[in-house]
C-alpha positions as CSV (number, residue, x, y, z in Angstrom):
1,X,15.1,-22.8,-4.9
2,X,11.8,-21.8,-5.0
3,X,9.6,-20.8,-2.2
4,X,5.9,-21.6,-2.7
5,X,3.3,-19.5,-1.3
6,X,4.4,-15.7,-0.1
7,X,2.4,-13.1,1.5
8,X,3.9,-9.4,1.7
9,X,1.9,-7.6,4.9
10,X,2.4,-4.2,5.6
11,X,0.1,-2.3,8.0
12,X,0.8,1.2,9.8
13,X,-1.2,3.4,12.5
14,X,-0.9,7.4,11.7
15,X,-2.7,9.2,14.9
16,X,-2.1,13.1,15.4
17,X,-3.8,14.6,18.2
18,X,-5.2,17.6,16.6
19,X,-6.5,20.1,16.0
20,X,-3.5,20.3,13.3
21,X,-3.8,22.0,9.7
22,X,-1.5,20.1,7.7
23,X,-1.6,16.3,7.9
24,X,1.3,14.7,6.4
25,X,1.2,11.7,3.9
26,X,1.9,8.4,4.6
27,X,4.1,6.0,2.7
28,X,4.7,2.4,4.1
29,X,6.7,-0.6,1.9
30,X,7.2,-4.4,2.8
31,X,9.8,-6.4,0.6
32,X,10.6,-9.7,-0.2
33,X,14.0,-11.8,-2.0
34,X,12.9,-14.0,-4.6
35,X,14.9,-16.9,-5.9
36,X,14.5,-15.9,-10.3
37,X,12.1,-19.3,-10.2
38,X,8.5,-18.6,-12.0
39,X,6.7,-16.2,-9.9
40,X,3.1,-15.2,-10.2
41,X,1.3,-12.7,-8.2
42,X,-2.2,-14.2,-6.9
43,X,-3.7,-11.1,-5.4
44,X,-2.9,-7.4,-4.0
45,X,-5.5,-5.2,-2.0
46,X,-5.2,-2.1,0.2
47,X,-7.5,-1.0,3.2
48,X,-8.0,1.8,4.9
49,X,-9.7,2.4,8.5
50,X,-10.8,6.2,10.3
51,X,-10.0,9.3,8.3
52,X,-9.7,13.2,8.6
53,X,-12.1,14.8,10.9
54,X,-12.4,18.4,9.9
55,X,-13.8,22.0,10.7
56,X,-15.9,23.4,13.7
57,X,-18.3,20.2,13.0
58,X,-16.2,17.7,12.5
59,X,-17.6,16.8,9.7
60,X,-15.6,13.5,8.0
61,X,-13.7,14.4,4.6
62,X,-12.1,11.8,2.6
63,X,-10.6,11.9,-1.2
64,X,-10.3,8.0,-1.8
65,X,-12.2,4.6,0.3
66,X,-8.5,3.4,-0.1
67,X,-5.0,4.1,-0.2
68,X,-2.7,3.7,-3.3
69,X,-1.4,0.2,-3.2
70,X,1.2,-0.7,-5.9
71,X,3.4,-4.4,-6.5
72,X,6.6,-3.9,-8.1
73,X,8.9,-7.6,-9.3
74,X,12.2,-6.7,-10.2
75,X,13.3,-9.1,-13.1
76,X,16.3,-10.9,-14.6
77,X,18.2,-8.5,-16.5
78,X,16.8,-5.5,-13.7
79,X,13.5,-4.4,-15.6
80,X,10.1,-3.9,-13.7
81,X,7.0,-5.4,-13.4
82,X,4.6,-2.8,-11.7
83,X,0.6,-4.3,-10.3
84,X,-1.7,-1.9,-9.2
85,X,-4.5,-2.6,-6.6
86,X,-6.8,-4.0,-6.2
87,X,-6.3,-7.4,-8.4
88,X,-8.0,-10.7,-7.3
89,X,-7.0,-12.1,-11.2
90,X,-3.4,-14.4,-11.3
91,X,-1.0,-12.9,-13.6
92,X,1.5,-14.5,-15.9
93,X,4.4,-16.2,-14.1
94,X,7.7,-14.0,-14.0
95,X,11.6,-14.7,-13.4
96,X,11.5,-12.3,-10.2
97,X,14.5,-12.0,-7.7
98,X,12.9,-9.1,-5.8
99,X,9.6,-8.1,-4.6
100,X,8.2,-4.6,-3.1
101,X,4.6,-4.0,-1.6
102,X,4.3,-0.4,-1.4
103,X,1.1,1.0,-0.2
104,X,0.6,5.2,0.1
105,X,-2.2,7.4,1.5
106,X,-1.9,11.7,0.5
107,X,-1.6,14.3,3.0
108,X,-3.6,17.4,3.3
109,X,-3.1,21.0,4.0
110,X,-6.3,22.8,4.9
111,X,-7.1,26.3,3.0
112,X,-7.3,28.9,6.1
113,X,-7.1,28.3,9.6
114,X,-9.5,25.3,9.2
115,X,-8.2,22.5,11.8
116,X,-8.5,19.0,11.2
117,X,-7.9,15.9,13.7
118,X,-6.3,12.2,12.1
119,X,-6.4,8.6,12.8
120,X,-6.3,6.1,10.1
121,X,-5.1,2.5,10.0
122,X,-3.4,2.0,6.4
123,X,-2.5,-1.4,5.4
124,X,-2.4,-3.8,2.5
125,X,-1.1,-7.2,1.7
126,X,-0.1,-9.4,-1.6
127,X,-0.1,-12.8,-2.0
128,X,2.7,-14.6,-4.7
129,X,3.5,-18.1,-5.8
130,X,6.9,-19.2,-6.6
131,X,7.3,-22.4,-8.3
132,X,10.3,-24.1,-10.3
């Protein structure tokens, strides 16, 4: 039977008390059962909050405003259906039975003895319709 409106949410804190030189990546999923009614995926975004603070400064570094955010259905007959964010657009409606909200922000090793300190609040959600 299908379920209607569905939101996928998946937030997490990374916080390391530096100084450190190697800051490892983080990799964060949410999933969902579908029912293989018509599914269409409204919208997926990604946010990120804070950063890497890094050398004798602490001057601010970054490499992307947002973390890697990616929607995957899993279909009737077990292909897949990947989205990348961020989409605000509807797509076409799907025979889905699985969904997974993955959402990924790199690590980084510094060159030297350079230290770095880390906090950064990933998170991302995705909204989907399933109708009969």
């Amino acid at each position: 039977m299908a379920q209607g409106s569905i939101m996928l949410q998946v937030s997490v804190i990374q916080d390391i008390a530096g100084p450190v030189t190697s800051i490892p990546p983080v990799t964060v999923m949410a999933f969902h059962f579908l029912s293989f009614d018509k599914t269409t995926v409204r919208e997926i975004t990604a946010e990120k909050t804070g950063g890497i603070l890094a050398g004798g400064s602490n001057m601010p570094i970054g490499y992307s405003g947002s973390p890697f955010a990616v929607l995957r259905l899993f279909l009737r007959g077990g292909e897949e259906v990947f989205f990348l964010a961020p989409s605000h657009v509807s797509s076409p409606q799907f025979e889905a039975g699985f969904a997974i909200l993955e959402i990924e922000e790199l690590g980084v090793t510094s060159i030297g003895s350079n230290e770095m300190n880390l906090s950064r609040l990933i998170g991302g959600h995705a909204y989907l319709d399933e109708v009969e």
